[in-house]
PDB file of N, CA, C and O in Angstrom:
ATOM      1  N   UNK A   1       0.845  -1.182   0.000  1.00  0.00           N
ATOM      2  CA  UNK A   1       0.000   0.000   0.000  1.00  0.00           C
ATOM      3  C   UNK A   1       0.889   1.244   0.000  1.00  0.00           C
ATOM      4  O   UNK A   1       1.825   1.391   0.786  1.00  0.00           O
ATOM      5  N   UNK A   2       0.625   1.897  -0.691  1.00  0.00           N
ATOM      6  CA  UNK A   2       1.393   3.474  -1.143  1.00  0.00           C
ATOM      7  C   UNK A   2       0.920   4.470  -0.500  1.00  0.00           C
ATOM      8  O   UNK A   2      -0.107   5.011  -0.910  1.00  0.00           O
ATOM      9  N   UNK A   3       1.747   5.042   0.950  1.00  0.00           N
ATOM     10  CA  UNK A   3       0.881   6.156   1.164  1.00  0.00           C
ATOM     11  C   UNK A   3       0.965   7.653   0.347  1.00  0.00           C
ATOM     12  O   UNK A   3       2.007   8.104  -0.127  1.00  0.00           O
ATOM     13  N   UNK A   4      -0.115   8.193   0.299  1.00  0.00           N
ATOM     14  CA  UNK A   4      -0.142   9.833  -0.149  1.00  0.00           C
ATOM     15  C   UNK A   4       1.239  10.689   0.793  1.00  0.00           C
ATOM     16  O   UNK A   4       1.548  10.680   1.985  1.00  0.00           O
ATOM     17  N   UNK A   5       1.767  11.320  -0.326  1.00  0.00           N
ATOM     18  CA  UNK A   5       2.670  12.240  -0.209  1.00  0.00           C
ATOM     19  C   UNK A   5       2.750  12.603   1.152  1.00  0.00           C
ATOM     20  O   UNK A   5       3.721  12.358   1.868  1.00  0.00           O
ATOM     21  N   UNK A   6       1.397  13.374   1.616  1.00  0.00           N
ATOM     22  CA  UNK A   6       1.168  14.222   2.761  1.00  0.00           C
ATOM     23  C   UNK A   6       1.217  13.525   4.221  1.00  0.00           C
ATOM     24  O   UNK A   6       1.280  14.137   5.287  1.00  0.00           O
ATOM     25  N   UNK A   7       1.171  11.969   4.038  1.00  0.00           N
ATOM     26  CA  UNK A   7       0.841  11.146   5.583  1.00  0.00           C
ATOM     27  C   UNK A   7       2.915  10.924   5.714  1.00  0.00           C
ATOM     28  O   UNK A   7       3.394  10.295   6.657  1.00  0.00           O
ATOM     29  N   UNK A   8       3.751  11.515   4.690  1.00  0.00           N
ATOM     30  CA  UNK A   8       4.693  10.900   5.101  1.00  0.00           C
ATOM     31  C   UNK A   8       5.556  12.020   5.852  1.00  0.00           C
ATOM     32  O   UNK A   8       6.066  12.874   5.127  1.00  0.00           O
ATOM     33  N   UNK A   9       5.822  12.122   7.559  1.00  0.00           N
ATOM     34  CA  UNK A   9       5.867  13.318   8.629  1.00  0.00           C
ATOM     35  C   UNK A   9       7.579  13.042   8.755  1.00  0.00           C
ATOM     36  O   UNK A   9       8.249  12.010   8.766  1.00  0.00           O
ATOM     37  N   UNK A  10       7.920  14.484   8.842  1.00  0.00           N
ATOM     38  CA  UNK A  10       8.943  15.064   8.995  1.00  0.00           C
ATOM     39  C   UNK A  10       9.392  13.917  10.213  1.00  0.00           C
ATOM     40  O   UNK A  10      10.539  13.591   9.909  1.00  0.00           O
ATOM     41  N   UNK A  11       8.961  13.128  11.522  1.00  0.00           N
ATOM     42  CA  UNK A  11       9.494  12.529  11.805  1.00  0.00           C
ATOM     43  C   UNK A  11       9.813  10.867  11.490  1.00  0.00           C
ATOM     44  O   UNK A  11      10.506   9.988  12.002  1.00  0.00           O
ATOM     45  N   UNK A  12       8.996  10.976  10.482  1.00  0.00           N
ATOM     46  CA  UNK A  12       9.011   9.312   9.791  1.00  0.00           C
ATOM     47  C   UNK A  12      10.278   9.573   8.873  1.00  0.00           C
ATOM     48  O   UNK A  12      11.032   8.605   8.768  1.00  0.00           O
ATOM     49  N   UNK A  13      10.604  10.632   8.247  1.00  0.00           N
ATOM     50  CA  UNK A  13      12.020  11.090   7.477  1.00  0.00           C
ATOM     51  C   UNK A  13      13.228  11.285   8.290  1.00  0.00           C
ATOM     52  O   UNK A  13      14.375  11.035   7.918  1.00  0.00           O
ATOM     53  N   UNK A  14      12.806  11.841   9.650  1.00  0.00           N
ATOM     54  CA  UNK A  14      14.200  11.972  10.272  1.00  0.00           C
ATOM     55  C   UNK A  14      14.388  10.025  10.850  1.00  0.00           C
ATOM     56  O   UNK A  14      15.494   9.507  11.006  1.00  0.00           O
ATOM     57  N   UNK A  15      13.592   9.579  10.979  1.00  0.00           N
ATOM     58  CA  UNK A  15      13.670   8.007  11.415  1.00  0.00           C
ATOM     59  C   UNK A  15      14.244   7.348  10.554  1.00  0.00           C
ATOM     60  O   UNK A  15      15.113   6.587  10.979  1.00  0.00           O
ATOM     61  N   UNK A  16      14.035   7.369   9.279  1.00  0.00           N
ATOM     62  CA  UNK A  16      14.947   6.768   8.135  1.00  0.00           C
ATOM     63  C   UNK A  16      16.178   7.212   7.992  1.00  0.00           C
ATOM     64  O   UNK A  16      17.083   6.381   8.067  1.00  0.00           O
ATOM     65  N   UNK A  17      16.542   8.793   7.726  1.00  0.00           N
ATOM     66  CA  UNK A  17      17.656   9.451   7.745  1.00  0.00           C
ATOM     67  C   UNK A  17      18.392   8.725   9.136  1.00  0.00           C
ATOM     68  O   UNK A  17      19.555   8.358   8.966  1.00  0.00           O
ATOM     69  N   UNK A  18      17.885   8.537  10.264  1.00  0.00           N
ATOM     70  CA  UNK A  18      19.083   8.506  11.188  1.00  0.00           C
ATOM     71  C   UNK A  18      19.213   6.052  11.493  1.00  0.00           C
ATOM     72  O   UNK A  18      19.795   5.286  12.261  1.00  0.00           O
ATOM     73  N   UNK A  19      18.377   5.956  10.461  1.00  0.00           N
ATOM     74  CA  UNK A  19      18.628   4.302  10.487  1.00  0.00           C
ATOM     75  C   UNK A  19      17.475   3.935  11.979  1.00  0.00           C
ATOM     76  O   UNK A  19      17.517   2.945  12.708  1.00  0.00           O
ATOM     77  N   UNK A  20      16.829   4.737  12.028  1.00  0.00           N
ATOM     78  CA  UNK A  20      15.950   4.092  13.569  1.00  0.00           C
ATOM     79  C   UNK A  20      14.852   3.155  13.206  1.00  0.00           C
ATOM     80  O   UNK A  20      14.205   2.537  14.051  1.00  0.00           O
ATOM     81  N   UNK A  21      14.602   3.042  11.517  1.00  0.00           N
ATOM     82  CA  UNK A  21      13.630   1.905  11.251  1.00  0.00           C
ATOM     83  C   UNK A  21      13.970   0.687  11.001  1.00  0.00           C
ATOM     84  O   UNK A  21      15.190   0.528  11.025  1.00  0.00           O
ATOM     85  N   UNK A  22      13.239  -0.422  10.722  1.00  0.00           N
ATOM     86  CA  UNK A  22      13.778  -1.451  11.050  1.00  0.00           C
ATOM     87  C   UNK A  22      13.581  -1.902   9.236  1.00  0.00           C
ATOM     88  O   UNK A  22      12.778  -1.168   8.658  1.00  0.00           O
ATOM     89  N   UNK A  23      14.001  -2.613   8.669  1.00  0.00           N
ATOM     90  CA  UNK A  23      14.379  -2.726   7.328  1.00  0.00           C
ATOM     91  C   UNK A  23      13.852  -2.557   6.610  1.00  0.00           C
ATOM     92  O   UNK A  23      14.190  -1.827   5.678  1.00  0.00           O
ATOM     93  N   UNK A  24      12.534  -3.281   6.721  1.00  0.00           N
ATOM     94  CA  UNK A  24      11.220  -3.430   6.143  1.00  0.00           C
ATOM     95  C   UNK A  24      10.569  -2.614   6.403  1.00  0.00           C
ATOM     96  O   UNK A  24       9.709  -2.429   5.542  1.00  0.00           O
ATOM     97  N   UNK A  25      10.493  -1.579   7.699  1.00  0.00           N
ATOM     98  CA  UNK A  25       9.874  -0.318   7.796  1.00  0.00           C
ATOM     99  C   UNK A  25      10.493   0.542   6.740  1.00  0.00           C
ATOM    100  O   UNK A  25       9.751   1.232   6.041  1.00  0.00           O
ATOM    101  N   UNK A  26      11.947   0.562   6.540  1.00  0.00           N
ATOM    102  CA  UNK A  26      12.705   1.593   5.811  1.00  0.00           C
ATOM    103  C   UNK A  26      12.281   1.266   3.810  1.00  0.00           C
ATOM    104  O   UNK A  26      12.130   2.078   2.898  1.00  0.00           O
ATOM    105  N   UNK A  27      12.227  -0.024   3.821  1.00  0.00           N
ATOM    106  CA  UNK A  27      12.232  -0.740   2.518  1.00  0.00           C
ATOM    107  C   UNK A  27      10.713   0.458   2.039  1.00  0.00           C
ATOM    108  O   UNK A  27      10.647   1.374   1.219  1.00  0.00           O
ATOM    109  N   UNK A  28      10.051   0.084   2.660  1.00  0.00           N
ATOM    110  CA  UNK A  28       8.123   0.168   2.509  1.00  0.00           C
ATOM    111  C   UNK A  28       8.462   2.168   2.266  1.00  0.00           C
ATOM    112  O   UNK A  28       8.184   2.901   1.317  1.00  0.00           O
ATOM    113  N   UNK A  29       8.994   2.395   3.296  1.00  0.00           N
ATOM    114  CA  UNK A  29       8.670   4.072   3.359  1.00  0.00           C
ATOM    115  C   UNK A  29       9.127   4.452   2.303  1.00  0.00           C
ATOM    116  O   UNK A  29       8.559   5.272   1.580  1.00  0.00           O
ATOM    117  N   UNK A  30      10.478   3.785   1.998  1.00  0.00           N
ATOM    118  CA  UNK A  30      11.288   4.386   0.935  1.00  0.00           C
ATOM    119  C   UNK A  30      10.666   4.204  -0.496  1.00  0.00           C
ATOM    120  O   UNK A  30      11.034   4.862  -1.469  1.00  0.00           O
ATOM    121  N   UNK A  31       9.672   3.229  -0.524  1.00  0.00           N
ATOM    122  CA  UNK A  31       8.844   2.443  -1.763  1.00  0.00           C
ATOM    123  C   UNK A  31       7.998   3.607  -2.141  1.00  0.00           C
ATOM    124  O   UNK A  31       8.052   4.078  -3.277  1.00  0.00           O
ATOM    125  N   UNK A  32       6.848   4.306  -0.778  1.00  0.00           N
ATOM    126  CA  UNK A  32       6.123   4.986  -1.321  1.00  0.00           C
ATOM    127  C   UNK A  32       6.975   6.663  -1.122  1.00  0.00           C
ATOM    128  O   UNK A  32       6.193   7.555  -0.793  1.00  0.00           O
ATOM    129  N   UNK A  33       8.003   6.962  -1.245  1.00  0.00           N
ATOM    130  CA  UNK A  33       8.462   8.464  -1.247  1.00  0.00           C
ATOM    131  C   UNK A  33       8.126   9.200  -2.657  1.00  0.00           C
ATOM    132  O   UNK A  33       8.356   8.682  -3.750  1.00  0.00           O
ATOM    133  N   UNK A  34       7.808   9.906  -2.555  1.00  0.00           N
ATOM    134  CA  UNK A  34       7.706  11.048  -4.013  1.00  0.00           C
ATOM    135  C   UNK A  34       8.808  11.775  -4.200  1.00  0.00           C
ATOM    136  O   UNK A  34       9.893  11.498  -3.689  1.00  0.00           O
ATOM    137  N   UNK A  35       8.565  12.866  -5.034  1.00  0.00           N
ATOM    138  CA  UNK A  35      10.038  13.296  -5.541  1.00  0.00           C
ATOM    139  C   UNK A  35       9.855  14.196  -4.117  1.00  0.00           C
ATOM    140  O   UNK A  35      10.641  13.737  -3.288  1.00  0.00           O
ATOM    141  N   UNK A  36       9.269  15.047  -3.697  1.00  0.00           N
ATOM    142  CA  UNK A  36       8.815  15.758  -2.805  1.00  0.00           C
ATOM    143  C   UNK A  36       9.304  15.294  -1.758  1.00  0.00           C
ATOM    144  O   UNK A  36       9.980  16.038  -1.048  1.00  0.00           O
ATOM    145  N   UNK A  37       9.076  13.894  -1.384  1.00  0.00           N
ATOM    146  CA  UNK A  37       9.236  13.358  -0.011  1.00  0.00           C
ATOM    147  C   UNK A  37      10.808  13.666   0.254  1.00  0.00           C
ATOM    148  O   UNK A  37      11.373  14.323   1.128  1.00  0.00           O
ATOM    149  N   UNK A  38      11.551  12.498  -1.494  1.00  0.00           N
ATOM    150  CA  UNK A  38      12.475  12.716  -1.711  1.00  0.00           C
ATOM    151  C   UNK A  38      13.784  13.503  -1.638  1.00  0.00           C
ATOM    152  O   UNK A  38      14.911  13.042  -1.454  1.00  0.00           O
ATOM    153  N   UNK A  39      13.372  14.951  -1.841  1.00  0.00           N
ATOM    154  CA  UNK A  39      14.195  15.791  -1.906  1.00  0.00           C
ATOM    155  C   UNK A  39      13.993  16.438  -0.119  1.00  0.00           C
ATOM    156  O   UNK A  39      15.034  16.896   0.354  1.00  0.00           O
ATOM    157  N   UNK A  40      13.091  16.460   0.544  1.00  0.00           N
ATOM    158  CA  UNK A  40      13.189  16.406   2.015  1.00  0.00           C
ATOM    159  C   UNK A  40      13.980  15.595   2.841  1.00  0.00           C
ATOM    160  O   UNK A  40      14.583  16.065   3.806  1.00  0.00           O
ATOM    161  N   UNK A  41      14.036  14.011   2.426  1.00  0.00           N
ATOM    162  CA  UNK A  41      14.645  13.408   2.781  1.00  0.00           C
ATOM    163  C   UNK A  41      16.597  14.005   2.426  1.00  0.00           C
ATOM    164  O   UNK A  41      17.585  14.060   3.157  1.00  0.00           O
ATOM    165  N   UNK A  42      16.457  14.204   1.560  1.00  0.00           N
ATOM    166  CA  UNK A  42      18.341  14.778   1.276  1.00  0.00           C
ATOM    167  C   UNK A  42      18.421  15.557   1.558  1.00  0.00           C
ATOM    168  O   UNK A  42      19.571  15.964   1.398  1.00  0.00           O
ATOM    169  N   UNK A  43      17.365  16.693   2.293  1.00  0.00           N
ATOM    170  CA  UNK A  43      18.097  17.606   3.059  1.00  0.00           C
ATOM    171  C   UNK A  43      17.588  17.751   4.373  1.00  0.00           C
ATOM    172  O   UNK A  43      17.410  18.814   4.968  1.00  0.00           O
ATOM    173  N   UNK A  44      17.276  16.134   4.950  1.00  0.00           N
ATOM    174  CA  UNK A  44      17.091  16.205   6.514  1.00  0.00           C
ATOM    175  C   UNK A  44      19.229  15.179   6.399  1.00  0.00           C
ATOM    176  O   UNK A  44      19.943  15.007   7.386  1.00  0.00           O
ATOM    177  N   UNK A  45      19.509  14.862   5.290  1.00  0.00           N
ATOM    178  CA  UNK A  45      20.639  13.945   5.468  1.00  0.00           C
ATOM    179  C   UNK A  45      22.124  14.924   5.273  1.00  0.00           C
ATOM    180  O   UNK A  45      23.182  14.790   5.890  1.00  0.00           O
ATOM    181  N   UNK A  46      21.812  15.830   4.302  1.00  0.00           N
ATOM    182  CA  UNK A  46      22.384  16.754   3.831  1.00  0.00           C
ATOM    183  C   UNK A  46      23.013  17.797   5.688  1.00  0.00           C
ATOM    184  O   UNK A  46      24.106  17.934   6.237  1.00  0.00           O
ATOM    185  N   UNK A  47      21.933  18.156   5.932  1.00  0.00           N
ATOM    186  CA  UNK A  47      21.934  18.764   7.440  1.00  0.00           C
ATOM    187  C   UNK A  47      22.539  17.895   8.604  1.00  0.00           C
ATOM    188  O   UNK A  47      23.338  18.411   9.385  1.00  0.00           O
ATOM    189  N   UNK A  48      22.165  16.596   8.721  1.00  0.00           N
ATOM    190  CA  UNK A  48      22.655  15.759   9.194  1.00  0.00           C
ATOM    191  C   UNK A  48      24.146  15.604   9.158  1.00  0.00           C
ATOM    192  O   UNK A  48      24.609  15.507  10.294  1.00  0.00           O
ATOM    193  N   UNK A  49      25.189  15.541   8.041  1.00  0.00           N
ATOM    194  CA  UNK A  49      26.386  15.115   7.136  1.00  0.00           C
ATOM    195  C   UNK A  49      26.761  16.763   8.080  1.00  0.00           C
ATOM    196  O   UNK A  49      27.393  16.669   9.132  1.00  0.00           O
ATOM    197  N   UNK A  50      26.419  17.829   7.701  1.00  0.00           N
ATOM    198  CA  UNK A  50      27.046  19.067   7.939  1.00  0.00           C
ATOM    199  C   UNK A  50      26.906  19.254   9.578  1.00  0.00           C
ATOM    200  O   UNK A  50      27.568  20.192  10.022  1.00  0.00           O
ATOM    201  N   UNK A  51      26.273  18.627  10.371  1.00  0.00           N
ATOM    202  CA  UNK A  51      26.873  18.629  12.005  1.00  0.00           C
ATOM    203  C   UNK A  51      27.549  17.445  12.343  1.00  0.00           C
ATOM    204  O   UNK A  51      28.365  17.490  13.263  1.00  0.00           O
ATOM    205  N   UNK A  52      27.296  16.171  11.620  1.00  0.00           N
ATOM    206  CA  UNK A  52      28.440  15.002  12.044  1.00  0.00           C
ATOM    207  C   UNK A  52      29.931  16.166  11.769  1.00  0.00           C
ATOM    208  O   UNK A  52      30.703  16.261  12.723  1.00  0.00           O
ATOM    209  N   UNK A  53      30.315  17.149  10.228  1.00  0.00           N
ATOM    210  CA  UNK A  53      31.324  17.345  10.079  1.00  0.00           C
ATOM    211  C   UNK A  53      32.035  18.292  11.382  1.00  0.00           C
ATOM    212  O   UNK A  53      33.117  18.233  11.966  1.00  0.00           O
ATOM    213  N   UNK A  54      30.806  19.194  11.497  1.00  0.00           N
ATOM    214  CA  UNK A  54      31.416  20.104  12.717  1.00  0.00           C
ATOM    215  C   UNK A  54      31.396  19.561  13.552  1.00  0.00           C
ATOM    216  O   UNK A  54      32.263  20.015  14.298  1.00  0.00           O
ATOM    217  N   UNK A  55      30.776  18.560  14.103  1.00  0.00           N
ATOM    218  CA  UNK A  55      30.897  17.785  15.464  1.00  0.00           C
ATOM    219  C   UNK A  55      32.698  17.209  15.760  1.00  0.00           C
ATOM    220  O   UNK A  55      33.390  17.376  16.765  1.00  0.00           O
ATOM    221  N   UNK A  56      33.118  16.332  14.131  1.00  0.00           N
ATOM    222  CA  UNK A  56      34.065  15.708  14.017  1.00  0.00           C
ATOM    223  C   UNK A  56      35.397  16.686  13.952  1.00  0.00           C
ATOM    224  O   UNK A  56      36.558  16.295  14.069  1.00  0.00           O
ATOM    225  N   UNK A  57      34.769  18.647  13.645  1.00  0.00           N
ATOM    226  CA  UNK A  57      36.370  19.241  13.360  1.00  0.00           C
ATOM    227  C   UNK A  57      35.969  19.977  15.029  1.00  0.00           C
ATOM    228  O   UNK A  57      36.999  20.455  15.505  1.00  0.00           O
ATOM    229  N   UNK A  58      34.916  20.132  15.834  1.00  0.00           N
ATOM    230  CA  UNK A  58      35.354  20.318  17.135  1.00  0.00           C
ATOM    231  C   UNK A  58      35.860  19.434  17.840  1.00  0.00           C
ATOM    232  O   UNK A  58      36.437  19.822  18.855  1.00  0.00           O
ATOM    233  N   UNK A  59      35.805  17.306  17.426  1.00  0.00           N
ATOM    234  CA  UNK A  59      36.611  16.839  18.645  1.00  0.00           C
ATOM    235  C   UNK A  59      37.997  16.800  18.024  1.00  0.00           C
ATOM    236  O   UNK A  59      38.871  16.081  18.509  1.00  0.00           O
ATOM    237  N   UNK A  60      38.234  17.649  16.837  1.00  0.00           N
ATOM    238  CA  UNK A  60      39.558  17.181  16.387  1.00  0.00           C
ATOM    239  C   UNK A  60      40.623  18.447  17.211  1.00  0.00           C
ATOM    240  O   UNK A  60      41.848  18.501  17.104  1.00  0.00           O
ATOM    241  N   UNK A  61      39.799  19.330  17.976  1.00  0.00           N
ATOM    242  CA  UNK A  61      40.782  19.982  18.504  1.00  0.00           C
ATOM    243  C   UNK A  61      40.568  20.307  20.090  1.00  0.00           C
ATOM    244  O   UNK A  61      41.106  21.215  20.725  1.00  0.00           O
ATOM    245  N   UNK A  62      39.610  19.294  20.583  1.00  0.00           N
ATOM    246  CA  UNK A  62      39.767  19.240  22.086  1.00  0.00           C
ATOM    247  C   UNK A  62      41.018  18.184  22.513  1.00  0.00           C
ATOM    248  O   UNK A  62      41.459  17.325  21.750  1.00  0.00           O
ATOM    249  N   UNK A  63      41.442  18.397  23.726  1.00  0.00           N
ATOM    250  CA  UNK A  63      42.109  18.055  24.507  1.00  0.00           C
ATOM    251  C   UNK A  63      41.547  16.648  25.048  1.00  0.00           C
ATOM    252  O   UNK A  63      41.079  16.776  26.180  1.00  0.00           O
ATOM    253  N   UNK A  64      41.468  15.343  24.541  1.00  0.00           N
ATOM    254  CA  UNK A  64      40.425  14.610  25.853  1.00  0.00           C
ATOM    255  C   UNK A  64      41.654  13.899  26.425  1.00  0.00           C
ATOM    256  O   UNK A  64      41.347  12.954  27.151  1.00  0.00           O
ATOM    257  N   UNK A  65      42.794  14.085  26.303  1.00  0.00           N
ATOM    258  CA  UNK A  65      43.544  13.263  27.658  1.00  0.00           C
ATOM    259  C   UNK A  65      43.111  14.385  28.778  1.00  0.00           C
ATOM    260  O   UNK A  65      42.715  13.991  29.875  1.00  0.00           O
ATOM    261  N   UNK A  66      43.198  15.893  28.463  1.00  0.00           N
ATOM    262  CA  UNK A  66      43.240  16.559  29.935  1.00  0.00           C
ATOM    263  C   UNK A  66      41.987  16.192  30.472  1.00  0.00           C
ATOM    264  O   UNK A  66      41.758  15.609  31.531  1.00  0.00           O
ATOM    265  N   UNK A  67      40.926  16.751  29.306  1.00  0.00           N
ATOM    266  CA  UNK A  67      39.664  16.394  29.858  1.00  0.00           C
ATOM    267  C   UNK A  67      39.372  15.059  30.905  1.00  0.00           C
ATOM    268  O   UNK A  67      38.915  15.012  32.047  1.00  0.00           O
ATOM    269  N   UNK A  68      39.774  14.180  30.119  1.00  0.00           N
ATOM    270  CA  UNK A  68      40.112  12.704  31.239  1.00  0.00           C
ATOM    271  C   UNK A  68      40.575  13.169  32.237  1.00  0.00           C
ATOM    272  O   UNK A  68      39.880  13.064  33.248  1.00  0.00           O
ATOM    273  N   UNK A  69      41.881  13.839  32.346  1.00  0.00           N
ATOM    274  CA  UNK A  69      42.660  13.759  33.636  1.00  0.00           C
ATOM    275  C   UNK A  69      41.715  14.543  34.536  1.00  0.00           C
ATOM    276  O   UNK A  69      41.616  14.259  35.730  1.00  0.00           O
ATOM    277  N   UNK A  70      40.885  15.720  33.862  1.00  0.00           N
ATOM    278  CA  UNK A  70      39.970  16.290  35.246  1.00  0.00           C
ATOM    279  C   UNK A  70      38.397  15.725  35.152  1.00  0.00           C
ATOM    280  O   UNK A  70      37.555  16.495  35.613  1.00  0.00           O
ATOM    281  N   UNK A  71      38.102  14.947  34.813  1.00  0.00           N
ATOM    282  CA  UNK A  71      37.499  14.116  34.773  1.00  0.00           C
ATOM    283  C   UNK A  71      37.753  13.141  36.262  1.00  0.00           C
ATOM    284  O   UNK A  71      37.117  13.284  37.306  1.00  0.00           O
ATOM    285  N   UNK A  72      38.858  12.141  36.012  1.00  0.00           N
ATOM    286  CA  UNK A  72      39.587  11.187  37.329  1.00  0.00           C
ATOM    287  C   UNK A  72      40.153  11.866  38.349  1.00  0.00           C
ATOM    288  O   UNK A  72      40.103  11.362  39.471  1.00  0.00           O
ATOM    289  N   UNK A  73      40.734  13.008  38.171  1.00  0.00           N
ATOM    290  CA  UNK A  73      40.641  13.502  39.271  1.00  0.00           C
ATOM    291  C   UNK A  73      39.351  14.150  40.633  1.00  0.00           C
ATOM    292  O   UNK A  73      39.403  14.311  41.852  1.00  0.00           O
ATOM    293  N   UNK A  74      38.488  14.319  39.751  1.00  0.00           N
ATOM    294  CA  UNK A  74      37.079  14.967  40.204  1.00  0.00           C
ATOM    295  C   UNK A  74      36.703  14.004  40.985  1.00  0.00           C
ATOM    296  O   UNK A  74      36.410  14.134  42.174  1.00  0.00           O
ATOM    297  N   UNK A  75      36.693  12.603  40.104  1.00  0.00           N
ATOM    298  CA  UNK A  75      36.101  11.227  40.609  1.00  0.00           C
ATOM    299  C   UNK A  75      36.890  11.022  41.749  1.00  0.00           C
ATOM    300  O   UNK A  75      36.099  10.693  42.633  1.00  0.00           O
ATOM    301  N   UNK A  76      37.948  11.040  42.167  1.00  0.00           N
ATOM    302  CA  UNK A  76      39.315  11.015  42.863  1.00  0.00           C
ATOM    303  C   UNK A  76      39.278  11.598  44.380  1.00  0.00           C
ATOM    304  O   UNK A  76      39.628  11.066  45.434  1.00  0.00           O
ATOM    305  N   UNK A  77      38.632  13.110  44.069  1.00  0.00           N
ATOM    306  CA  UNK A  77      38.691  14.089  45.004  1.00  0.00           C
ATOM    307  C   UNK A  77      37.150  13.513  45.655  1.00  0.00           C
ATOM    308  O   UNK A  77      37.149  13.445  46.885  1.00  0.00           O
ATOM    309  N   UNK A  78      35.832  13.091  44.951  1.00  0.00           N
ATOM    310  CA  UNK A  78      34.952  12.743  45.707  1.00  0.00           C
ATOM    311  C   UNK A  78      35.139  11.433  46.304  1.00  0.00           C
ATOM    312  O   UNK A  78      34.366  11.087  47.197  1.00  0.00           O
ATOM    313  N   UNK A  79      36.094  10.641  45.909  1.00  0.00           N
ATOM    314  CA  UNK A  79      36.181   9.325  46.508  1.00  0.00           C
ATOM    315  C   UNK A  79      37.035   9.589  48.087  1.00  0.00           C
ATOM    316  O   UNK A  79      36.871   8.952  49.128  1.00  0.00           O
ATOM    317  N   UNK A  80      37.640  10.336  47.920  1.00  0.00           N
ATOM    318  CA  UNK A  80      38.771  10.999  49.059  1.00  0.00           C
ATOM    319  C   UNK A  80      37.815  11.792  49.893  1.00  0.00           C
ATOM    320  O   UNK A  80      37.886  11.383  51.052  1.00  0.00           O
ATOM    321  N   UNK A  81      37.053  12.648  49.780  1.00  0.00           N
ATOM    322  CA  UNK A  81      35.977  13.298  50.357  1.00  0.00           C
ATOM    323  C   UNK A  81      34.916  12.723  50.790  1.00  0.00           C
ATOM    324  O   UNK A  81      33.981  13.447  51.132  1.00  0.00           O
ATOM    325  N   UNK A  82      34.789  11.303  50.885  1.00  0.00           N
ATOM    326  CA  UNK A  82      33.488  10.219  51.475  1.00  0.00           C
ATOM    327  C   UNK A  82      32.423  10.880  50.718  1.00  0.00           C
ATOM    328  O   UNK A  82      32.333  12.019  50.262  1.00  0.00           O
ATOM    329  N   UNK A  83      31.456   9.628  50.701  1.00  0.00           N
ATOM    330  CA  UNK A  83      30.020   9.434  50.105  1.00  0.00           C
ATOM    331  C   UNK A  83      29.107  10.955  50.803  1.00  0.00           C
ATOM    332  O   UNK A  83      28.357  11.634  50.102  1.00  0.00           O
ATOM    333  N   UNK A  84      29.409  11.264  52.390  1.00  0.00           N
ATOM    334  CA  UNK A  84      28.320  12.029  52.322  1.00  0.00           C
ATOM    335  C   UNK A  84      28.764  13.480  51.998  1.00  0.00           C
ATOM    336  O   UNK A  84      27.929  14.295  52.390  1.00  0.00           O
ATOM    337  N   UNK A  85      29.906  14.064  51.358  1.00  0.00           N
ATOM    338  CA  UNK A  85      30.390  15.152  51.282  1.00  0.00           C
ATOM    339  C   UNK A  85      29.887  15.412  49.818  1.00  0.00           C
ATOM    340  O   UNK A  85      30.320  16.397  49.219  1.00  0.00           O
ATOM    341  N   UNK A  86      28.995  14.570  49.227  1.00  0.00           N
ATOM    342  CA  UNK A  86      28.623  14.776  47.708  1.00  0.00           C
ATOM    343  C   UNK A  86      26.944  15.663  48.166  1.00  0.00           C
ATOM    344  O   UNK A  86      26.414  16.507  47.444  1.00  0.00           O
ATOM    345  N   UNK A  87      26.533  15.306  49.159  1.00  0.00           N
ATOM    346  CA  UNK A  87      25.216  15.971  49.452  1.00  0.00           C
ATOM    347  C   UNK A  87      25.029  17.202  50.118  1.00  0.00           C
ATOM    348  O   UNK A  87      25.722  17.557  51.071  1.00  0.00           O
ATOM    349  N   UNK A  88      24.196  17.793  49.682  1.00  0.00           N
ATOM    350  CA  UNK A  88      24.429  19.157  51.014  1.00  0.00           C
ATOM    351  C   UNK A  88      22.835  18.981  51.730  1.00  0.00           C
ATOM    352  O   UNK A  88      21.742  18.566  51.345  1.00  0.00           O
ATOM    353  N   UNK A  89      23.314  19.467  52.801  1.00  0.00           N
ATOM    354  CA  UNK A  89      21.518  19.641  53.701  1.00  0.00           C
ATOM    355  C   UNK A  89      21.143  21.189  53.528  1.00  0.00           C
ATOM    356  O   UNK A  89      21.893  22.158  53.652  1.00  0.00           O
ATOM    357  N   UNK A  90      19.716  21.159  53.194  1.00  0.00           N
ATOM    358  CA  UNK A  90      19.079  21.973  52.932  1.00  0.00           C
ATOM    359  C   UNK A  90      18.057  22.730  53.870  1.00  0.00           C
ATOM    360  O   UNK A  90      17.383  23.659  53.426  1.00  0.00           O
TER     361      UNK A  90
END
């Protein structure tokens, strides 16, 4: 069954775009897309592609050993500071 253009929702496109359907959900949706649906779909993927890239050139210039190191240390300083020094009374 082919649905009409209009029943197919901006979140049934971001569900395909990000792989959250299951094969045969993806097979079927992708069966009834129009050119319309179509060209929504490449630019919910299009948008998608352009924050994986900035995502990938901001971790290319963080620090995560320091980050780690204050990270384990934090963990470190509350383990050294006992369980009830994590709570405050109110």
């Amino acid at each position: 069954m082919t649905r009409p253009s209009d029943s197919v929702t901006e979140e049934l496109l971001h569900r395909l775009a990000d792989g959250d359907l299951s094969d045969a959900e993806a097979e079927a949706l992708e069966a009834s897309l129009g050119e319309a649906d179509l060209a929504r779909l490449n630019g919910i993927r299009r948008v998608g592609d352009l924050v994986r890239l900035g995502a990938y050139d901001a971790a290319s210039v963080l620090d995560s050993e320091r980050l780690l190191a204050s990270v384990q240390a934090g963990i470190e300083k509350q383990a050294k500071a006992g369980f009830g020094s994590a709570f405050r009374v109110i």
